[in-house]
C-alpha positions in Angstrom: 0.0 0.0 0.0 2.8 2.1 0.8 4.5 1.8 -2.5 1.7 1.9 -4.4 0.7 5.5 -2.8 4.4 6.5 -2.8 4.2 8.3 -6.5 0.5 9.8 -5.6 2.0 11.6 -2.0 4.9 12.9 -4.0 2.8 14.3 -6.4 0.5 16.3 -4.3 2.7 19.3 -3.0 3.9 19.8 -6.8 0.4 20.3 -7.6 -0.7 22.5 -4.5 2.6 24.5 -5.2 1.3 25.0 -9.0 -2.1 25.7 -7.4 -1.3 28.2 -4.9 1.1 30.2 -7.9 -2.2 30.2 -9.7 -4.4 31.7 -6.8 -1.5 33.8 -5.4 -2.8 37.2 -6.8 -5.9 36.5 -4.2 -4.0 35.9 -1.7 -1.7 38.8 -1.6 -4.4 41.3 -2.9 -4.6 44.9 -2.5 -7.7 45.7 -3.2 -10.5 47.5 -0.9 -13.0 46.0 0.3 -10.6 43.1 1.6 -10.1 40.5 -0.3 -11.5 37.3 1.8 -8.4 35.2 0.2 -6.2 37.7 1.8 -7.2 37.2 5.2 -7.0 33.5 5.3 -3.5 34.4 3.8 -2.7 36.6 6.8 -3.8 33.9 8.8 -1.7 31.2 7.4 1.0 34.0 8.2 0.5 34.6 11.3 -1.1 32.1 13.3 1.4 29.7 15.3 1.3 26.3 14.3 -0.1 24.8 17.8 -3.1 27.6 16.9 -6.7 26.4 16.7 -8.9 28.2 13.8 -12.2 27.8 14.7 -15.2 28.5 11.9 -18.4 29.6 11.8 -21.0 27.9 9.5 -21.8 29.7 6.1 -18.8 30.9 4.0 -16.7 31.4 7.1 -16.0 27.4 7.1 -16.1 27.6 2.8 -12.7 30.2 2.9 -11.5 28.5 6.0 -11.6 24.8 4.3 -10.0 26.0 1.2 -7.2 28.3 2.2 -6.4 27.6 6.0 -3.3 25.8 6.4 -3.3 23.9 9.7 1.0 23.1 10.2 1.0 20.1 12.4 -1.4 17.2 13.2 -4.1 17.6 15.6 -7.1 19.8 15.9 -6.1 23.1 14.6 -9.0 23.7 12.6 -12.9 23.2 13.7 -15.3 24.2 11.3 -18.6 23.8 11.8 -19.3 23.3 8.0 -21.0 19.7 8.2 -24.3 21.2 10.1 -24.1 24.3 7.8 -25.6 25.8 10.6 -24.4 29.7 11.7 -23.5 31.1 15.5 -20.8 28.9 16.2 -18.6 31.1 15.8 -18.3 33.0 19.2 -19.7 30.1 21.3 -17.6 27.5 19.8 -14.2 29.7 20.5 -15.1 29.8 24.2 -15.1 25.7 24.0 -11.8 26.0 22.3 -10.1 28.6 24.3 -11.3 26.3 27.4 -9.6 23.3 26.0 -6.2 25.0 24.9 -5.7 26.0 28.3 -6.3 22.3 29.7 -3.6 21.3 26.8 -1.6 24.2 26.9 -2.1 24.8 23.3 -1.6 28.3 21.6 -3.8 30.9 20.3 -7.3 30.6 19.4 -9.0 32.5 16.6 -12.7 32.1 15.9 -13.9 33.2 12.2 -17.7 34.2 11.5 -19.6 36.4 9.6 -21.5 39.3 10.7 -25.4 37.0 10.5 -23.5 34.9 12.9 -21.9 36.9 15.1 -25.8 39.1 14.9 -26.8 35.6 16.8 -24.6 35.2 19.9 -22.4 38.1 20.4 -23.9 38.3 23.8 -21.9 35.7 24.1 -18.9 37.7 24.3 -19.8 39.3 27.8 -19.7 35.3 29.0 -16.5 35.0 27.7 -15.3 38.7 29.1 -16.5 37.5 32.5 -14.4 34.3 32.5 -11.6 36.5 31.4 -11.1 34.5 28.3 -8.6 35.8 25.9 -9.2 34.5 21.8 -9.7 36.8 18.9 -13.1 36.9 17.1 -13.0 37.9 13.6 -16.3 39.4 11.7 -16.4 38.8 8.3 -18.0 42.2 7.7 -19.8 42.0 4.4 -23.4 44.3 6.0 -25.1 40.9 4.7 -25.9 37.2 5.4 -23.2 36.4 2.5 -23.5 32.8 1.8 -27.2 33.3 1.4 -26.8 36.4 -0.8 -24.3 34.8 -2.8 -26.3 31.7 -3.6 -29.3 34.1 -4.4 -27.1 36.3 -6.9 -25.9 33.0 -8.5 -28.9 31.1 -9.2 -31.4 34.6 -9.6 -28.9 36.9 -10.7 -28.2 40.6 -10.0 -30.5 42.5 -7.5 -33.0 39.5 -6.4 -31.8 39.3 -3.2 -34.5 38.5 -0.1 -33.7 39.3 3.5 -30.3 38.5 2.7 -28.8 42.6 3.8 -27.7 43.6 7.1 -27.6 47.1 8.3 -23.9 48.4 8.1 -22.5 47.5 11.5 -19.0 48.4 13.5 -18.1 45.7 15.2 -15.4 46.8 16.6 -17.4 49.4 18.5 -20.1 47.0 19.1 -18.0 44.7 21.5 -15.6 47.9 23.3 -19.5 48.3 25.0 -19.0 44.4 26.6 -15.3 45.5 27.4 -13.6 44.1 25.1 -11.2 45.0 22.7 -12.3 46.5 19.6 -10.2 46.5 16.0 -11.8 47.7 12.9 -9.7 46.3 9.8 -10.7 48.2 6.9 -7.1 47.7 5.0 -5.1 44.5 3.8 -2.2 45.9 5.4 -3.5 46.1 8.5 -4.5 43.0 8.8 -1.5 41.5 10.2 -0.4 44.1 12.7 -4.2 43.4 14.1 -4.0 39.8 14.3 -0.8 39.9 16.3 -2.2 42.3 18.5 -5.2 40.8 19.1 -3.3 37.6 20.4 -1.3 39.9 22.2 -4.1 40.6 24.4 -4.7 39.1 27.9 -7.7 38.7 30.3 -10.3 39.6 27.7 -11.6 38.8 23.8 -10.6 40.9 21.3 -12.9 41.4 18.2 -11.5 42.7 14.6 -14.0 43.8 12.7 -12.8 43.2 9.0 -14.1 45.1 6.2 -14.6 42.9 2.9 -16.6 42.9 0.0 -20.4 43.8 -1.0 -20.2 42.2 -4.1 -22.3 39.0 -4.0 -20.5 37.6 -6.8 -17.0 38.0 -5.4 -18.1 36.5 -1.8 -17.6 32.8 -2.5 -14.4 31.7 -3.6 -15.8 29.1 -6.4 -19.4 28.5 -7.7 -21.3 26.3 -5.4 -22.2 23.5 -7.1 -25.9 23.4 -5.7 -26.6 26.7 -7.6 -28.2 26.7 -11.2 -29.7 29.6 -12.7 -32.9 30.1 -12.6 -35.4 32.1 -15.0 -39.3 32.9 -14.7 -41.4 29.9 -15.3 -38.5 27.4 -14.3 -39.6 24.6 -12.4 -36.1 23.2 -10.5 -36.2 20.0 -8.6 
């Protein structure tokens, strides 16, 4: 079994090497509204390898499955993608935070959206009052993104349905729980924020990261459940 997988495991970091040169001008991007392949980037740069990335439902576990790069075995990244459901964001970085004390275990980073962090971010007085110290970041797209993305692909431009949010700062949301606040609204400071926030002691830190309104840039691949749909279309 060995030797007959030997040529197949050789082959695959040639072909994630040729993939990652193909996706690289994602993942270093410039642009404004952030890029949402730049900030798994700047996580993959900054996060220590005995880090746990924990992930939201929605698109939060989508980027986070595709681009996170967890550097040793072990549980360094918990999604919550299989119950596709949204909240778990916040709630399931207490958990984690909790259990890489008991294991002595580095840095924990929760990723959600704005819809889930609208859900539970009471949550964060919980976890001020335990004195828990892990960095939440919003995905801050003023929508429920997966949803609006799916609706853009399969109904096309403007038929959206109680997909928008109100336009939120986060960051000054959670200084009101006392906790620390970081709005992000640069790639460049995306960095220099994540190492701050794991800086921090006694207390979550939130970074409220600024990325795009477009629906059709917010997932990083078509979903393959979406199909587009006209008037008088009947779809199974």
């Amino acid at each position: 079994m060995k030797e007959r997988l030997a040529g197949w495991a050789a082959e695959v970091p040639k072909r994630m090497a040729a993939w990652r040169q193909d996706v690289d001008a994602r993942l270093t991007s410039e642009e404004r509204p952030i890029n949402m392949a730049r900030l798994m980037h700047e996580l993959n740069l900054n996060l220590p390898a005995d880090a746990t990335l924990v992930a939201d439902g929605g698109f939060a576990a989508h980027w986070g499955g595709l681009l996170y790069d967890t550097k040793q075995p072990g549980r360094g990244f918990v999604p919550d993608r299989g119950f596709a459901s949204i909240g778990y964001g916040v709630p399931g970085g207490i958990g984690a935070t909790l259990g890489a004390a008991h294991d002595k275990l580095g840095p924990v980073v929760a990723l959600t959206g704005d819809g889930g962090f609208n859900m539970v971010m009471g949550e964060l007085e919980t976890a001020r009052r335990l004195g828990l110290a892990f960095t939440v970041i919003v995905v801050n797209n003023a929508a429920s993104g997966y949803v609006k993305a799916l609706q853009h692909l399969m109904y096309g431009e403007g038929a959206y349905q109680s997909s928008d949010l109100a336009e939120t700062n986060y960051a000054n949301v959670v200084e009101a729980f006392g906790c620390k606040g970081i709005r992000v609204e640069r790639p460049d400071e995306l960095g220099p924020a994540l190492q701050a926030a794991m800086a921090e002691t006694g207390r979550p830190t939130l970074l409220d990261v600024v990325v795009t309104r477009d629906p059709a840039k917010m997932l990083p691949a078509v979903d393959n459940r979406t199909v587009q749909v006209k008037k008088g279309d009947r779809v199974a």
